[in-house]
C-alpha positions, 0 to 999 in steps of 0.5 A: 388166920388162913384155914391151911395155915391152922391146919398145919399148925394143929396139925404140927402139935405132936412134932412142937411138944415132943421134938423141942424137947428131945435134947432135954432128955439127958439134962433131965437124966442127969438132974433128976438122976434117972435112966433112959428108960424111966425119962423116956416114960415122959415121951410114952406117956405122952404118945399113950395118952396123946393116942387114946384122946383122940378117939374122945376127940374126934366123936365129940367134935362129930356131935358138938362141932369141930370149933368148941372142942378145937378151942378147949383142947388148945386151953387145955394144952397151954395148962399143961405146958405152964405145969411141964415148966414147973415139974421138979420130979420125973413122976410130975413131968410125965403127969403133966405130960399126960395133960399136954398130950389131953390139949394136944389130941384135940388138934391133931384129930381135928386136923384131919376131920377138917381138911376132910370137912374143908377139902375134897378130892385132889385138892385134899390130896395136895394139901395135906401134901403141902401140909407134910412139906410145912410140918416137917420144918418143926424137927428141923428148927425145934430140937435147935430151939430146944437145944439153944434154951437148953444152953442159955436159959433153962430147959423149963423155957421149952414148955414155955416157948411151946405154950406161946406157940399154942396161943397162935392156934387158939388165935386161929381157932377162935377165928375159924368159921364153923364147919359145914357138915352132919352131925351125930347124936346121942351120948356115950353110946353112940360114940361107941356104936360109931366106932363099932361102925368103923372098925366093920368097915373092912378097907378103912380098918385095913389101910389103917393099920397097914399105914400106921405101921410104916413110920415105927422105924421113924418114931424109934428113932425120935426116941432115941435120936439124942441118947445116939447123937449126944450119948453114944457119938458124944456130940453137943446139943445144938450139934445134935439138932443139926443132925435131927434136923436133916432127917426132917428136911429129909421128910420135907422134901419127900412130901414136896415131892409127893405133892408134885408127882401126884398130879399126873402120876398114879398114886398107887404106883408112888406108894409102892415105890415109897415102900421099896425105898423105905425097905431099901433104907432099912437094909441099909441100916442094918448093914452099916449098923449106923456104926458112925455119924455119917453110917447113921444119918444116911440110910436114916434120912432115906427112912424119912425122905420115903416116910415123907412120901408115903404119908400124904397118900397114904393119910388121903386113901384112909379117908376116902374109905368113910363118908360119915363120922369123919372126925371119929375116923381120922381120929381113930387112924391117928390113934393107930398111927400114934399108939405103934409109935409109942410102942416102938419108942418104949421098945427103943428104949431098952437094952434088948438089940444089939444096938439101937440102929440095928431095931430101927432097921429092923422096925424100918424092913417090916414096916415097908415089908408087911404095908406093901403086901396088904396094899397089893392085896387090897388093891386088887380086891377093890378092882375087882369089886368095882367090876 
């Protein structure tokens, strides 16, 4: 399997457990008798966990290589696919969940690290761009897949279809040629002494946390895409996947987009346009209160074309604060980008606002509004720091 093909597939891990399921989640309320809340948690859960083994992840592929740990996280993610099929309550669901997301975070951290280990420069840029054109094609066919299983078979059969998926990755990675980089020694504590390390480092901590908050408006909305499209608008699960879909395809092309503009262009000048437009998209939805499907799914798909622009650039000007410890970096980034979404999926779930596209925009507005002027900020003080 090519290199860039298995990074996007790890890289896609996140999206192939979590959007194919989504349609399930009213079955599964139904079933088991349970509110959105408490079937949410099995989302949460996940994303919680998913988050905090990344930063177990990445340090121990700095110090044992990115391919043994690659290749017991995927196994470990296959088990907990096979115990998600097999659930019979919501409390089995979200602990097997909790091993999914364990299997899970080995490939979304190591995703990273090895474009960095694999890639440098520009190129690194304009594949992680072609990756973002690629990975948004998961939302776009998978909650259809979902909601397809979800009509003719069984919702167990998503977990089932997402463990056959992961065999792909294990082919790949028991294939992958061990990278080529320098790697860390010493045990527990000198995976804490790398993370100190990092959090001093004052422009990686900064973009990080700067970026990681422009997508909650996105991942709010993933939460809640299928109690507003099926619940509130009362469509049909497969018609449910056609709208989600769009918001992806949304995503695919903003990524596209950005592949192309950052030949030539200044990367600087595309985020900030990004987050104009990501700004823009959320007023919108505060206006239209996504009153309608088609109120809804407009300033929506903006929100997603603009996060899909921003991320790759994004991602690209993280890691090219750290030259050491890459895989705890990139891991520790995806923690942040992982650990906010979760938060603003379990605020999405309660019946705080107004209404739930009301707290997407409003999530959407300060996730534009607080990047853009620490972007400015940093920018000007890396200028005159290189004078």
């Amino acid at each position: 399997m090519p290199n860039f093909l298995l990074l996007t597939l790890l890289a896609a891990f996140p999206a192939l457990s979590t959007d194919m399921y989504l349609p399930a989640i009213p079955t599964l309320q139904e079933i088991w008798n349970i509110s959105l809340p408490e079937a949410n948690l099995s989302l949460v859960v996940y994303f919680g966990t998913f988050s905090l083994l990344l930063l177990v992840h990445g340090p121990l592929s700095d110090r044992y290589g990115r391919k043994p740990v690659l290749r017991w996280g995927i196994l470990l993610f296959i088990v907990g696919c096979l115990l998600c099929a097999s659930a019979g309550s919501i409390t089995m669901l979200v602990l097997a969940r909790m091993v999914q997301a364990t299997g899970a975070a080995a490939a979304s951290a190591l995703s990273l690290a090895l474009a960095k280990d694999l890639y440098e420069g520009q190129e690194r840029q304009k594949i992680l761009a072609y990756i973002g054109v690629i990975i948004p094609l998961c939302p776009m066919v998978a909650p259809m897949l979902g909601g397809f299983m979800l009509k003719y078979l069984s919702w167990r059969w998503i977990f089932i279809c997402q463990g056959t998926l992961a065999l792909a990755g294990l082919y790949g990675a028991l294939r992958l040629k061990e990278p080529e980089f320098e790697r860390t020694r010493g045990g527990i504590l000198s995976v804490a002494q790398r993370y100190v390390v990092l959090l001093k480092n004052r422009s990686y901590i900064s973009y990080t946390l700067a970026f990681c908050i422009m997508p909650a408006g996105f991942f709010s909305f993933v939460a809640a895409s299928s109690n507003i499209y099926i619940v509130g608008f009362g469509m049909s699960a497969e018609t449910y996947g056609l709208y989600f879909g769009f918001n992806a395809l949304c995503m695919m092309i903003g990524s596209l987009l950005c592949s192309r503009l950052c030949v030539g262009h200044s990367t600087y000048a595309i985020l900030l346009f990004s987050l104009v437009g990501l700004l823009a998209g959320g007023v919108g939805m505060l206006v239209t209160g996504g009153a309608t499907p088609m109120l809804f799914l407009v300033p929506m798909g903006a929100i997603s074309f603009f996060v899909g622009l921003s991320r790759p650039i994004s991602m690209n000007i993280v890691l090219e604060q750290v030259e050491k410890d890459v895989g705890a970096a990139s891991a520790l980034v995806t923690f942040a980008f992982f650990l906010l979404g979760a938060i603003a999926m379990e605020l999405i779930s309660f019946d705080w606002w107004p209404s739930k596209a009301m707290f997407i925009g409003m999530l959407s507005v300060i996730g534009s509004a607080l990047p853009f002027v620490a972007v400015v900020y940093l920018h000007r003080q890396q200028k005159r720091s290189a004078r």
